[in-house]
MIKERO-545373 format. One line per 5 residues: for each residue x, y, z of C-alpha. Coordinates in steps of 0.02 Angstrom, whole numbers, plus 32768, in hexadecimal, padded with zeros to 4 digits. Example, Ala and Ser with C-alpha at 12.3 -4.5 7.8 and 13.67 -1.06 7.14 Angstrom:
BEGIN
8267,7F1F,8186 | 82AC,7FCB,8165
***
This chain:
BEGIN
7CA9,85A9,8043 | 7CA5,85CD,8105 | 7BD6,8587,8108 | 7C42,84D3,80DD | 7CAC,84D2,815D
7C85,8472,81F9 | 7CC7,8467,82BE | 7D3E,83D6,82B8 | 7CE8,838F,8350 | 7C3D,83A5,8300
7C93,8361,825C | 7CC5,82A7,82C7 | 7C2D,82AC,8327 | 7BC4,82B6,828C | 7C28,8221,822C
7BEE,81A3,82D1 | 7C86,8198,82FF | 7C83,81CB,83B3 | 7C3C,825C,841D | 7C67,8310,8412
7CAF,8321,84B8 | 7D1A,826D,8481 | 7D42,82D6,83E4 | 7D6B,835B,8454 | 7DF2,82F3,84BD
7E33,8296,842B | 7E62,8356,83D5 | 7EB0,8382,847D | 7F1F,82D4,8486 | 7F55,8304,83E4
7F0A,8262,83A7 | 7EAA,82B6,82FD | 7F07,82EF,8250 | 7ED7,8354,81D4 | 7F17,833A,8138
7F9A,82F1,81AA | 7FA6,838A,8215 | 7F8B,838A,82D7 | 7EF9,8420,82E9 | 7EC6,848A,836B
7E28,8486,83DE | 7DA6,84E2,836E | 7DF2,84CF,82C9 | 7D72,84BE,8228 | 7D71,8440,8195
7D55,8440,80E8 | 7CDF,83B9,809A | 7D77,838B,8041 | 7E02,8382,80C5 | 7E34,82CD,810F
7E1A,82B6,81B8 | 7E68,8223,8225 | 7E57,81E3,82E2 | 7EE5,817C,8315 | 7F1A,817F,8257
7E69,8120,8234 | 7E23,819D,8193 | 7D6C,81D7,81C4 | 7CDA,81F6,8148 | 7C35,824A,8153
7BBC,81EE,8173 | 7B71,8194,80FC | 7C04,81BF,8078 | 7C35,813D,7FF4 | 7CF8,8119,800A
7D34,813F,7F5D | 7D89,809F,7F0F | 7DDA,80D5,7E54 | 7E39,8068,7DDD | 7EA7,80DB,7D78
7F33,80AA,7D00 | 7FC5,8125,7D1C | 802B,8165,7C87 | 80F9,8151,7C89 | 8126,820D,7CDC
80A4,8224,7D61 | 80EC,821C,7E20 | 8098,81A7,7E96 | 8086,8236,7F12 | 8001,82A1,7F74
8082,831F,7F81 | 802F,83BE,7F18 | 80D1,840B,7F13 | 8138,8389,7EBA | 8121,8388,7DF8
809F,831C,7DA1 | 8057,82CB,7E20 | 7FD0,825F,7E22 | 7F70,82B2,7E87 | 7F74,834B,7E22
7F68,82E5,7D86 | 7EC2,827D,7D99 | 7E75,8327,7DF0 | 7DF6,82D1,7E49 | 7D61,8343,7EA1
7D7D,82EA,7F47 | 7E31,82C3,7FB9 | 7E70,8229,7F63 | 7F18,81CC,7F81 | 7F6C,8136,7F3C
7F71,809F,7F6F | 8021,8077,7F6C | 8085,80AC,7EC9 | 80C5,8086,7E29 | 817A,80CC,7E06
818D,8161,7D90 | 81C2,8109,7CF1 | 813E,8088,7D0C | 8095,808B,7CDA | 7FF1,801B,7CED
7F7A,7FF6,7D87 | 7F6E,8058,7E18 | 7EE6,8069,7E92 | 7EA5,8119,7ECF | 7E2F,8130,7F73
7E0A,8194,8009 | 7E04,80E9,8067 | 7E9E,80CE,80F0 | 7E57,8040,812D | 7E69,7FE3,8084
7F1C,8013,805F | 7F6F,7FC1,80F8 | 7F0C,7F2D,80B9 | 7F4F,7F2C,801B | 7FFA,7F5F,8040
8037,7ED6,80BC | 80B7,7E6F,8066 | 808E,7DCD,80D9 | 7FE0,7DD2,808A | 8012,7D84,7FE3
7F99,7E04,7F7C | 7FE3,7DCC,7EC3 | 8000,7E6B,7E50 | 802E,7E2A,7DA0 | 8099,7EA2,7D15
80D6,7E95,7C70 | 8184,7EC8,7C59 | 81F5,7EF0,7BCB | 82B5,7EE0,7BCD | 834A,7F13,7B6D
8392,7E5A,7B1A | 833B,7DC7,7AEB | 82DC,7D46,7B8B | 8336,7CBC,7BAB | 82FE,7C1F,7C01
8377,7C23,7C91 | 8334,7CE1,7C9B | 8279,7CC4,7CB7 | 82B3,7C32,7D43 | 8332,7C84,7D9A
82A3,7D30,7DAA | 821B,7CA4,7DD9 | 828D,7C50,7E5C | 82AF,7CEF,7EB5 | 834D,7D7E,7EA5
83C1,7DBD,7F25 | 839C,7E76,7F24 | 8398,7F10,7FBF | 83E6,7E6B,8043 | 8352,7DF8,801B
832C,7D83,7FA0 | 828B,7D98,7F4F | 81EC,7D1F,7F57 | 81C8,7C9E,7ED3 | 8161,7CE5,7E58
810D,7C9B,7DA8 | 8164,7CDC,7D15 | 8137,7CD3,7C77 | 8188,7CF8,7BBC | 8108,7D4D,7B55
8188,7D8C,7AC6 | 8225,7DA1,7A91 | 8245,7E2A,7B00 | 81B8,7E2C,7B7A | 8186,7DD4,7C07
80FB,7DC6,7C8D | 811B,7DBA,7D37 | 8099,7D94,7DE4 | 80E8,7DD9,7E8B | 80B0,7DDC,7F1D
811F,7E51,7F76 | 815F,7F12,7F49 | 81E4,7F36,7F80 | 8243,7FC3,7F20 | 825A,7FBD,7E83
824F,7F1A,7E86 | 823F,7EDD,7DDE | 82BE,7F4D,7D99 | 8335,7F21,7E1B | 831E,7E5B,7DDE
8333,7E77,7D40 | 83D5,7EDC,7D59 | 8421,7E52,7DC2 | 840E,7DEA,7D28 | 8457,7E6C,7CA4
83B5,7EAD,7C69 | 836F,7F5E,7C68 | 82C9,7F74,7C6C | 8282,7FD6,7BE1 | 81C8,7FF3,7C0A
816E,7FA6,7C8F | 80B7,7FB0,7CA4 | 8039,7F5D,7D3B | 7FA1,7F18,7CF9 | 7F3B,7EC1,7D95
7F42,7ED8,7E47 | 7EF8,7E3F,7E9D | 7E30,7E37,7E42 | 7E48,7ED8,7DDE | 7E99,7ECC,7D1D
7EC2,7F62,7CC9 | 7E3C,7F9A,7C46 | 7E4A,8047,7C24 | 7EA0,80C1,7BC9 | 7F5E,8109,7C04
7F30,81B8,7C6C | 7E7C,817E,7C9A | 7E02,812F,7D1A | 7D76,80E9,7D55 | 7D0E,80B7,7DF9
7D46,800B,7E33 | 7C91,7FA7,7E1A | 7C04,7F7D,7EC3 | 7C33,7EA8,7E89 | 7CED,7EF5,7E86
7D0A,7F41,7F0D | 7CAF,7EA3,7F68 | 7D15,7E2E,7F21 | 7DA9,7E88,7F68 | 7D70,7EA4,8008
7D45,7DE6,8019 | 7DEE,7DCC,7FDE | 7E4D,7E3D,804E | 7DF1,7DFC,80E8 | 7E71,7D99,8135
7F07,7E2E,8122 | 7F48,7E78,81B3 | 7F2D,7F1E,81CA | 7FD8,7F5D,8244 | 807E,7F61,821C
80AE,7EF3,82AC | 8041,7E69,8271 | 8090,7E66,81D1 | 814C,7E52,8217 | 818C,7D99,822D
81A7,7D6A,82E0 | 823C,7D6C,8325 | 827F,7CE7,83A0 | 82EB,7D10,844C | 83A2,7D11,841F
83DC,7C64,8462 | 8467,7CAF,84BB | 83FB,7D18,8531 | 8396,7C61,8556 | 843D,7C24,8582
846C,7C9B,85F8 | 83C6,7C98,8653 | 83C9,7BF8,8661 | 8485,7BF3,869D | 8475,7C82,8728
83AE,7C64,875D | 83AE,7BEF,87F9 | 8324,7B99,87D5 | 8389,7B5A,8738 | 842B,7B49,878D
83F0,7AC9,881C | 838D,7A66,8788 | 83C4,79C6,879D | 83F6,796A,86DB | 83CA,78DF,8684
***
């Protein structure tokens, strides 16, 4: 085992992303995780641990970012936590340091994306980048009309009101819904403002990729997949701060500038 561990600066130097006396300074600024620990000068890594500079994930050179589909059974926790039970990581036992890429609640099941790709999931993730995420959902009492428009027209729920979304009946009991947001437990949270429980509730395409696989499995997402997504995901924003609305200057403050600033005060008006 110790013949596959490597110097952490060699480790950066090695993946092109910057020198070893860079990697050097970037360890001592306390700039580099891993596994989302600060190290020490001199520390080793495993092939398998996950390394990040200013939160950016680094691969070996040459390494293939892993991109898996997998379809996530009802009882599994969206979690790379080791130590909480049944969690996904644990439970798909990949070879290599996989995470999700956001998650699917406990009782749910359906879609989720797995990868060792950081870049990707802030892509994904940002609600302001409209990426659509479509579910079929079962409830507890017969669909009404007024039901599907009220969930398509948006639902006050956690001091927002959700985004339009398509809606569709698909049975007596069972309907299909499009978002474009996730927020909590969103879905279940609609449907319990409008007296419905949600009985089982299962994702089956995020964005270009539809569910076709078997509960508790995966598979690699495809080269024409993965492109397709990527060409798709282009135009996301990849920071937080990009993806909150902008806020305007309180008009008060404005006022009050205005009021005490000279230049304002001697303004003649119109």
């Amino acid at each position: 085992m110790e013949e596959n561990l490597k110097r952490l600066n060699k480790f950066i130097a090695e993946t092109g992303f910057c020198s070893r006396r860079e990697a050097d300074k970037f360890i001592e600024e306390g700039r580099v995780t891993i596994n989302g620990t600060v190290p020490e000068l001199g520390t080793k890594v495993a092939p398998d641990d996950e390394v990040r500079v200013d939160g950016k994930l680094i691969h070996e050179k040459n390494e293939k970012p892993i991109y898996l589909a997998f379809n996530k059974p009802v009882g599994i926790e969206c979690t790379t936590n080791l130590e909480v039970r049944n969690n996904i990581v644990d439970y798909i036992n990949y070879p290599k340091r996989i995470f999700p890429i956001g998650r699917l609640d406990k009782a749910s099941e359906g879609l989720i994306f797995m990868t060792n790709d950081g870049d990707i999931v802030n892509k994904i993730l940002r609600a302001r980048n409209n990426h659509e995420k479509e579910y079929t959902v079962t409830v507890n009492k017969p669909i009404t009309d007024r039901f599907i428009q009220r969930m398509g027209n948006g639902v006050p729920i956690l001091d927002t009101v959700t985004r339009k979304c398509k809606v569709e009946q698909i049975s007596k009991n069972t309907f299909k819904i499009i978002l474009t947001q996730g927020l909590n437990r969103q879905i279940r949270r609609m449907c319990e403002y409008l007296g419905y429980d949600v009985t089982a509730l299962k994702r089956i395409r995020i964005i270009n990729i539809s569910l076709d696989i078997p509960v508790g499995r995966y598979r690699e997402l495809t080269d024409a997949e993965i492109k397709e997504l990527n060409e798709l995901i282009a135009p996301s924003s990849k920071t937080e701060e990009a993806s909150l609305p902008k806020t305007e200057a309180p008009k008060r403050k404005t006022e009050f500038i205005k009021k005490n600033d000279p230049r304002f005060r001697n303004r003649k008006r119109d």
